[in-house]
DRENPA-3360 file (N, C-alpha, C; in nm, 2 decimals, always signed):
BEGIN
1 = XXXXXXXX = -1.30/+5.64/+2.21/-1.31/+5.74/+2.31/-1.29/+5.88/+2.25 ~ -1.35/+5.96/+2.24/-1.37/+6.10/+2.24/-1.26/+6.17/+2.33 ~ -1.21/+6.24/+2.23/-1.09/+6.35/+2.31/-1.14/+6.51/+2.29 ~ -1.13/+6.55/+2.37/-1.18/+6.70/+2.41/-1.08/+6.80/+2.37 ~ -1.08/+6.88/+2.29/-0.98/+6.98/+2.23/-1.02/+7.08/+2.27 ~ -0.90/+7.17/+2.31/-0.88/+7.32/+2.40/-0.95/+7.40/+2.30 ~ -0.92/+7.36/+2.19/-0.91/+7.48/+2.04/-1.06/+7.45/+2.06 ~ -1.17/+7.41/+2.09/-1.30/+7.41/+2.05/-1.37/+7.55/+2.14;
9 = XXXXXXXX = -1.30/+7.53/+2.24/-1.36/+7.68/+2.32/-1.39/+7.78/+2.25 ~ -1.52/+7.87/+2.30/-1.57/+7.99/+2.24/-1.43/+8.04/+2.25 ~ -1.40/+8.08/+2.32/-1.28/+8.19/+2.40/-1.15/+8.19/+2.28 ~ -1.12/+8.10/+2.24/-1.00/+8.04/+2.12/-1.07/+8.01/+1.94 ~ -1.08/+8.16/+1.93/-1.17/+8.18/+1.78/-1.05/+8.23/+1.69 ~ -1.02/+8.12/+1.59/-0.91/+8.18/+1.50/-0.77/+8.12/+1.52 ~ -0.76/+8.00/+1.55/-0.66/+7.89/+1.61/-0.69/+7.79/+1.52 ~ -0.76/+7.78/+1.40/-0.75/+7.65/+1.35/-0.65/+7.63/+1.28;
17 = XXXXXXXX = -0.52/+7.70/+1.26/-0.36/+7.69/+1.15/-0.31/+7.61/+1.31 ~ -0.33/+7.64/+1.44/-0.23/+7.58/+1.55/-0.31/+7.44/+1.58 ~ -0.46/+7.43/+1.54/-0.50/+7.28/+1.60/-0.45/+7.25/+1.49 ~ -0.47/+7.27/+1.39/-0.43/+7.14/+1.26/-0.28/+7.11/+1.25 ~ -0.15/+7.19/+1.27/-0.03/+7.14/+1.36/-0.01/+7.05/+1.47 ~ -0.12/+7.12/+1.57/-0.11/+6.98/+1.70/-0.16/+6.84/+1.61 ~ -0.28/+6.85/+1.59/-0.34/+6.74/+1.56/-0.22/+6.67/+1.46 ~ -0.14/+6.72/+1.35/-0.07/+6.63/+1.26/+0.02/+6.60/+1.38;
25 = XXXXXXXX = +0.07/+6.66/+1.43/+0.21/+6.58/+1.52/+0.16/+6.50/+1.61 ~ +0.05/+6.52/+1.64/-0.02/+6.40/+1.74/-0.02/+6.29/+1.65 ~ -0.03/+6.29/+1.54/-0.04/+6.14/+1.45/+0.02/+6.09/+1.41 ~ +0.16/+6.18/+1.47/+0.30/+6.08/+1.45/+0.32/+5.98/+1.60 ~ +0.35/+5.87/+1.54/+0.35/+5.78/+1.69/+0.52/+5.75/+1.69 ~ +0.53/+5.70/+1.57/+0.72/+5.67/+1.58/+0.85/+5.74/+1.58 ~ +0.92/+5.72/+1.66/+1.01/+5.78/+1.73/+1.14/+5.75/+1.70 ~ +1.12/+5.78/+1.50/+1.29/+5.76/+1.47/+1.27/+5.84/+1.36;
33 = XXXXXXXX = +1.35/+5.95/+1.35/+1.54/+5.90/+1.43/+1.53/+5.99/+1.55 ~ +1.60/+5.95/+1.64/+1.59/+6.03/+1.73/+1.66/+6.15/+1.72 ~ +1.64/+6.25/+1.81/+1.66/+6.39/+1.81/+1.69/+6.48/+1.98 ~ +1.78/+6.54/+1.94/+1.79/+6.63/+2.06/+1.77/+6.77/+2.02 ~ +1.74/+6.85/+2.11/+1.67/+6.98/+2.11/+1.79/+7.09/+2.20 ~ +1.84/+7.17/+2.21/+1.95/+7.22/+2.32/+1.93/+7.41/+2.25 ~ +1.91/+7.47/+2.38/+1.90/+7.58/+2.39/+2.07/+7.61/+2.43 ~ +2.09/+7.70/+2.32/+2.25/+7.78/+2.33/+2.27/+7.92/+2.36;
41 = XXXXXXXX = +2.11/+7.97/+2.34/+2.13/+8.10/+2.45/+1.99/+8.15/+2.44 ~ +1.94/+8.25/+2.43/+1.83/+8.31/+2.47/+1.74/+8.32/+2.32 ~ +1.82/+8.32/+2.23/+1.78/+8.35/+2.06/+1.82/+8.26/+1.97 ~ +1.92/+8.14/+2.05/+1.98/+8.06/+1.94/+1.98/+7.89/+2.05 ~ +1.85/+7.82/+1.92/+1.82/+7.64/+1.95/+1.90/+7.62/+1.79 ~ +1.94/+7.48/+1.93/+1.97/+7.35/+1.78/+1.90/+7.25/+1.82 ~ +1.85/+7.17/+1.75/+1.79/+7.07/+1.67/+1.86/+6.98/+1.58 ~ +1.92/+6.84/+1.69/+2.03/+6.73/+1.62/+1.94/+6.63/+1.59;
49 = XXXXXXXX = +1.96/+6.55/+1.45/+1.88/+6.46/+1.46/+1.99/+6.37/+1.35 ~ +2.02/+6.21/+1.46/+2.07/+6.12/+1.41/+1.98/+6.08/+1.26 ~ +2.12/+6.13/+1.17/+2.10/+6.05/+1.11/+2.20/+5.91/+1.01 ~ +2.27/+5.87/+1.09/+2.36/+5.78/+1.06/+2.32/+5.68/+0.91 ~ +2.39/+5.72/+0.83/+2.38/+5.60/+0.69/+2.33/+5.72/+0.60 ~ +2.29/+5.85/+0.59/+2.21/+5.92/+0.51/+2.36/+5.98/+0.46 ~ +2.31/+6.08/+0.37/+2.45/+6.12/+0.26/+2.34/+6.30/+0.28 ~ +2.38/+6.43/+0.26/+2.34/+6.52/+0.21/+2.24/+6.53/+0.10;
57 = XXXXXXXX = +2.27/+6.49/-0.01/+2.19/+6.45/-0.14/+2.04/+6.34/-0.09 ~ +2.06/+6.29/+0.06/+1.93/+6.19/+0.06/+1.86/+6.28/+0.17 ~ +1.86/+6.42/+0.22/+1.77/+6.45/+0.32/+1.75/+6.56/+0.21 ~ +1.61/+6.61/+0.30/+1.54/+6.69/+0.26/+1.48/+6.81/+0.39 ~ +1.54/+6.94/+0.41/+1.42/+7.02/+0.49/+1.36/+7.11/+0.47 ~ +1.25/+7.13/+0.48/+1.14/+7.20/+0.41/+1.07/+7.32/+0.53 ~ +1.04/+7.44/+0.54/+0.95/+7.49/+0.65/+0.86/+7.57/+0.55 ~ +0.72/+7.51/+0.62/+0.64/+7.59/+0.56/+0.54/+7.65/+0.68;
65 = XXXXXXXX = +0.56/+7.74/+0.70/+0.50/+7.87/+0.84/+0.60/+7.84/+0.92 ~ +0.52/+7.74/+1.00/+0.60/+7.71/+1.15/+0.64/+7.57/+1.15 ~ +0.60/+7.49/+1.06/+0.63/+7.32/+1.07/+0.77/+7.35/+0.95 ~ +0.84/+7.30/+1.02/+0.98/+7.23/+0.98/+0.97/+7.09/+0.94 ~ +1.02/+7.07/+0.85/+1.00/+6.92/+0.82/+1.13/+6.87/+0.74 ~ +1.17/+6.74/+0.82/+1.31/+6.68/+0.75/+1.24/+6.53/+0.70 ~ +1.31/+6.54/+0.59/+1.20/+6.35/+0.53/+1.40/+6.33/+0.47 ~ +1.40/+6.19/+0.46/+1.50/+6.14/+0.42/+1.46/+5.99/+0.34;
73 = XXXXXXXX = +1.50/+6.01/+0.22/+1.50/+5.88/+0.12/+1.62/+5.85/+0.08 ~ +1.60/+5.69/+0.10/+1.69/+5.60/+0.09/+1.71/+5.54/-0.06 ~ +1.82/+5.56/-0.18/+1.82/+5.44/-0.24/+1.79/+5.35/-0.25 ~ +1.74/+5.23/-0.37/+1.73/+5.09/-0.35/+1.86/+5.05/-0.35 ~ +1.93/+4.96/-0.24/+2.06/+4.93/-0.28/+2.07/+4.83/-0.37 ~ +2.23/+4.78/-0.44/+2.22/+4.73/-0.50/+2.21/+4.56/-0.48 ~ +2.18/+4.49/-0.53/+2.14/+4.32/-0.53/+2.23/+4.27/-0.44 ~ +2.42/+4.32/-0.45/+2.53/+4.22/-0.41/+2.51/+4.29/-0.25;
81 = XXXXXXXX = +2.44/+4.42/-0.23/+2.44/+4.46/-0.07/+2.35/+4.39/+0.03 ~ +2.24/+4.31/-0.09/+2.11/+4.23/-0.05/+2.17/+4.10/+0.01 ~ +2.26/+4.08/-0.01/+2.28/+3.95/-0.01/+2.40/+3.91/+0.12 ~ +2.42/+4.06/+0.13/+2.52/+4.03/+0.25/+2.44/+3.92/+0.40 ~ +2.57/+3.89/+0.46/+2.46/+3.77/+0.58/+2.50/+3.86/+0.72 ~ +2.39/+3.94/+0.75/+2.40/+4.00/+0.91/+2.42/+3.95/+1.03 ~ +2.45/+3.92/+1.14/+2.42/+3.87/+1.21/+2.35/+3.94/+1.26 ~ +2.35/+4.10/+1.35/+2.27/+4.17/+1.39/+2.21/+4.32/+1.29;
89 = XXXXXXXX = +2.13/+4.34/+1.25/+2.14/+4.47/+1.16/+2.08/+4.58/+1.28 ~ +2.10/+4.65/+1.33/+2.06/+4.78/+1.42/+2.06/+4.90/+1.34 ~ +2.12/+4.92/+1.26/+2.13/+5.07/+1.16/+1.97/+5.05/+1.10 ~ +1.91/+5.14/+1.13/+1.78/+5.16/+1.04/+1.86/+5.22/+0.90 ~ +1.80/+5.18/+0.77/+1.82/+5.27/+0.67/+1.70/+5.28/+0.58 ~ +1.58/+5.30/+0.66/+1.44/+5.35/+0.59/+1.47/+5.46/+0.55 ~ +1.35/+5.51/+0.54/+1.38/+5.68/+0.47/+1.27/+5.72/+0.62 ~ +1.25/+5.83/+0.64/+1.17/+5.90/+0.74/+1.10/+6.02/+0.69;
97 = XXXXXXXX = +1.02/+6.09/+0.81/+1.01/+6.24/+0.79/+0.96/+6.24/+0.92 ~ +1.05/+6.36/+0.95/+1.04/+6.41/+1.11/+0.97/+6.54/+1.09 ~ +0.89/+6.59/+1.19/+0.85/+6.75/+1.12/+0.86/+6.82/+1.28 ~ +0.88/+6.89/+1.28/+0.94/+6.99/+1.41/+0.80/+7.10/+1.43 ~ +0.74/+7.16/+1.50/+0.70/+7.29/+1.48/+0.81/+7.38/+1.59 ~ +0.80/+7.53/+1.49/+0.89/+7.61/+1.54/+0.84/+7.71/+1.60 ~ +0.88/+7.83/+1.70/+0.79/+7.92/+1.75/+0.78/+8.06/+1.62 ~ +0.71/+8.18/+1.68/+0.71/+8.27/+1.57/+0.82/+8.29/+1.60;
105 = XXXXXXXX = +0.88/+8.37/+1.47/+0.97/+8.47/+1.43/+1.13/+8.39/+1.44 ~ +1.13/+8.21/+1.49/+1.26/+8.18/+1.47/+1.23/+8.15/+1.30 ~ +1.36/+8.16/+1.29/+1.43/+8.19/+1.17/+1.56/+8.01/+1.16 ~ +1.52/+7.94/+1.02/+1.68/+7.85/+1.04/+1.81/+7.89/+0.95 ~ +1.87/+7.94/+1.04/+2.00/+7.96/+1.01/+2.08/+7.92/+0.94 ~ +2.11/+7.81/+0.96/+2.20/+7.70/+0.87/+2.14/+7.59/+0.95 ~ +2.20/+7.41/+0.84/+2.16/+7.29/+0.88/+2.29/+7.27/+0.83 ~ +2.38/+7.20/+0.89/+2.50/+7.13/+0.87/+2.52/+6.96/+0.94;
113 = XXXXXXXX = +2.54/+6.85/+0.84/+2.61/+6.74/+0.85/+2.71/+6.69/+0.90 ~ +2.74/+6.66/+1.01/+2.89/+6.63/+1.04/+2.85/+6.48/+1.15 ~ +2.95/+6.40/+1.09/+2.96/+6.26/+1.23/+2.81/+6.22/+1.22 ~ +2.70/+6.20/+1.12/+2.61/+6.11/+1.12/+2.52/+6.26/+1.20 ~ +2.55/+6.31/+1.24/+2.42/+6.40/+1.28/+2.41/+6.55/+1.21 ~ +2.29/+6.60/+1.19/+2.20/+6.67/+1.15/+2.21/+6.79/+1.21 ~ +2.27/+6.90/+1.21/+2.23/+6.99/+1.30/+2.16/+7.10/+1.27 ~ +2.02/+7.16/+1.33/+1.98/+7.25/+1.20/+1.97/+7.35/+1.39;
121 = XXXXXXXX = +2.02/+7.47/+1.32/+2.02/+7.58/+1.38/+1.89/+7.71/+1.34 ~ +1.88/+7.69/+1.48/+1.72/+7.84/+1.49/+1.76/+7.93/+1.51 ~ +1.75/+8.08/+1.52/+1.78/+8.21/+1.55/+1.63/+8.30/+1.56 ~ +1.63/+8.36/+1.66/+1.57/+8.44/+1.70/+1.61/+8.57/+1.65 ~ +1.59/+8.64/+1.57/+1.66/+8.77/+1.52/+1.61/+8.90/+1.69 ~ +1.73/+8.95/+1.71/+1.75/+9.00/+1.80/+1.65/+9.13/+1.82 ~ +1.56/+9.15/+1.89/+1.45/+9.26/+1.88/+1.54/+9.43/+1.88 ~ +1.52/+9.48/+1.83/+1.51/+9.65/+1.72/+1.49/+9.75/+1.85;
129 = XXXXXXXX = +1.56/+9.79/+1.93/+1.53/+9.88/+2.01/+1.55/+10.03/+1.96 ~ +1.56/+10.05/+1.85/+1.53/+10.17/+1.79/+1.39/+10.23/+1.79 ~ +1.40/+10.33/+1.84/+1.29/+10.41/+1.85/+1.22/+10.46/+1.73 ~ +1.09/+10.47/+1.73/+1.05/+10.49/+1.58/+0.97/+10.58/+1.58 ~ +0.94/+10.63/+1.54/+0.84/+10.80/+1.59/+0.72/+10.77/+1.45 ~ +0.61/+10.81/+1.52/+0.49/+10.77/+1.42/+0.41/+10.91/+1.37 ~ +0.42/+10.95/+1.32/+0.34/+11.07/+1.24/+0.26/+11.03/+1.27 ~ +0.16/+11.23/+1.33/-0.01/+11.18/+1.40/-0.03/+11.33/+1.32;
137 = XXX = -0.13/+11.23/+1.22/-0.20/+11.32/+1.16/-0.35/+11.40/+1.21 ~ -0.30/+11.54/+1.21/-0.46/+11.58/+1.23/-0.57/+11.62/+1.10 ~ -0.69/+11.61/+1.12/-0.78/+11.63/+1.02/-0.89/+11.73/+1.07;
% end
């Protein structure tokens, strides 16, 4: 089945950096680790993402324009951890990559680790109400 994209309209000339964003996040289908999103005020989001079993040294975040991206690799463990007998195992400890897009002009602040979750902080840098006077040249 053929899907019909907004970005093809005459009217939306110069959007192909925002289809090629939608379209990659559209091709992510799986939905781990999970993640919360929480607006803290007008200029400042966080972005928590479980990651339980990971260490600092095993994530990775990267932004390049507006895509954010967290990938996390896992060690091979060692043979005597292989051999333990689970009864239930529920902890994922794959590696991932989650990739976020971010709006213009947020900015990430800090990313801090604490209690198994990820927290990376956005900032909106606060708009310049300083008046700016423009020299108008005559010729």
């Amino acid at each position: 089945m053929a899907r019909t994209v907004i970005f093809d309209s005459p009217y939306l000339l110069g959007f192909d950096h925002t289809r090629a964003l939608i379209e990659r996040l559209g091709r992510v289908s799986e939905n781990y680790p999970p993640y919360n999103v929480e607006a803290l005020s007008a200029h400042h989001i966080r972005i928590s993402v479980a990651v339980a079993g990971f260490t600092a040294d095993q994530l990775k975040l990267a932004q390049t324009g507006q895509l954010l991206t967290l990938t996390a690799q896992k060690e091979a463990e060692p043979e005597e951890a292989e051999a333990r007998d689970f009864l239930h195992r529920g902890i994922a400890q794959r590696g991932f990559s989650r990739s976020f897009v971010i709006g213009d002009g947020m900015e990430v602040a800090s990313a801090v680790l604490e209690y198994g979750l990820l927290h990376i902080d956005l900032k909106r840098p606060e708009p310049d109400d300083k008046v700016r006077l423009i020299p108008i040249v005559s010729r």
